[in-house]
N, C-alpha and C positions, 0 to 999 in steps of 0.2 A: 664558820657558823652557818647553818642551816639558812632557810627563808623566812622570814619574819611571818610572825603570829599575826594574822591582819584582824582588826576591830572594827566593826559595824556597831558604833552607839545608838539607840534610840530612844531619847530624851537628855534633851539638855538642861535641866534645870538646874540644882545643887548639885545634886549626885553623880549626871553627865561631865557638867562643865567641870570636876573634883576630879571625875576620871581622866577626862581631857590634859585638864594641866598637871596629876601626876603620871600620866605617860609620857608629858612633856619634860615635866620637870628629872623626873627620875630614870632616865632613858635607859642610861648603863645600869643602874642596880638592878630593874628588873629584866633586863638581857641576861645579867651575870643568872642571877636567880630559875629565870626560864631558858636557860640554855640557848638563846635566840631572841633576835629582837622582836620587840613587840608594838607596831603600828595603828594608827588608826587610821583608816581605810577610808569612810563613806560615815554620813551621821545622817540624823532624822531630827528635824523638830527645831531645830536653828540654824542660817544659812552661816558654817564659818568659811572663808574662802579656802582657808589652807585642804579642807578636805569636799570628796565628791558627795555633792547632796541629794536625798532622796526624799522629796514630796511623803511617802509612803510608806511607812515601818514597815512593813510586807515586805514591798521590792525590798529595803534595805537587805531584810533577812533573808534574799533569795540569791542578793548580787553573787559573783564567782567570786570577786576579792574580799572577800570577806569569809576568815577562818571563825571566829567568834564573835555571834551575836553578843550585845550587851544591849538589855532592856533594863529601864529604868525610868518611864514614862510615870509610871505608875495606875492602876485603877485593873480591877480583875475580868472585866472584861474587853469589848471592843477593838481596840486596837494593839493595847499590850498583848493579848490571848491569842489575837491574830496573826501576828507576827513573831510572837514565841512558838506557835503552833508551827507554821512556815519555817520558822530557823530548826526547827529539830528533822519538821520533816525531808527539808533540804539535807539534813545528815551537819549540820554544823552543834558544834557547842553552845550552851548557853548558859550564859552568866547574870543571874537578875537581880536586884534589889526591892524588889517588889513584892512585897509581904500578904498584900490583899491577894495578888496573882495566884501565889501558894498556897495559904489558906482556904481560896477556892478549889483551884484547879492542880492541885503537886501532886495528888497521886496520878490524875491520867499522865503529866507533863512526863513525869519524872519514868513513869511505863512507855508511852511514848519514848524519849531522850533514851532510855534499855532496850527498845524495841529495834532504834535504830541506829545501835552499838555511840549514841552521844552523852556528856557531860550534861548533867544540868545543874549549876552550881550555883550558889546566895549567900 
């Protein structure tokens, strides 16, 4: 098997902490699923020890280990926008939950994320 899919979360609330512990819980089925395991790497927005903390959704979305931004902070501007902005243009994928973010901002995101041959997926 390949090198694991590495995860940069930023936001921990329901939807972070959801994703946390089904990557936890579910380890093999979404290995089997993605061909490759898939990691969380670094998070934002709550200190867990098991992963590397980032003060700064930004940094987060700029770290090297980190293959897949996941934003999930929520609010359309500020910091979610800043860091979704940052993880495309760094050339990473991104995965968001964030529904204000789109409805503002998914045509540039998503021109952007084509622009620079990345996913950006919800």
């Amino acid at each position: 098997m390949s090198a694991p899919l590495r995860l940069g979360i930023a936001g921990l609330g329901t939807v972070g902490i959801g994703v946390v512990k089904i990557v936890q819980a579910q380890a093999d089925l979404i290995a089997a699923r993605a061909g490759r395991a898939v990691a969380v790497t670094a998070v934002s927005a709550a200190d867990l020890s098991a992963y590397a903390w980032e003060a700064d959704p930004v940094a987060l979305a700029r770290r090297p280990d980190v293959d897949v931004f996941v934003e999930v902070m929520g609010g359309h501007d500020g910091p979610a926008k800043a860091a979704t902005e940052a993880a495309i243009a760094s050339g990473k994928d991104v995965v968001t939950a964030n529904k204000a973010l789109l409805a503002h901002h998914g045509q540039a995101l998503a021109e952007a994320a084509e622009a620079q041959g990345c996913a950006l997926r919800f």
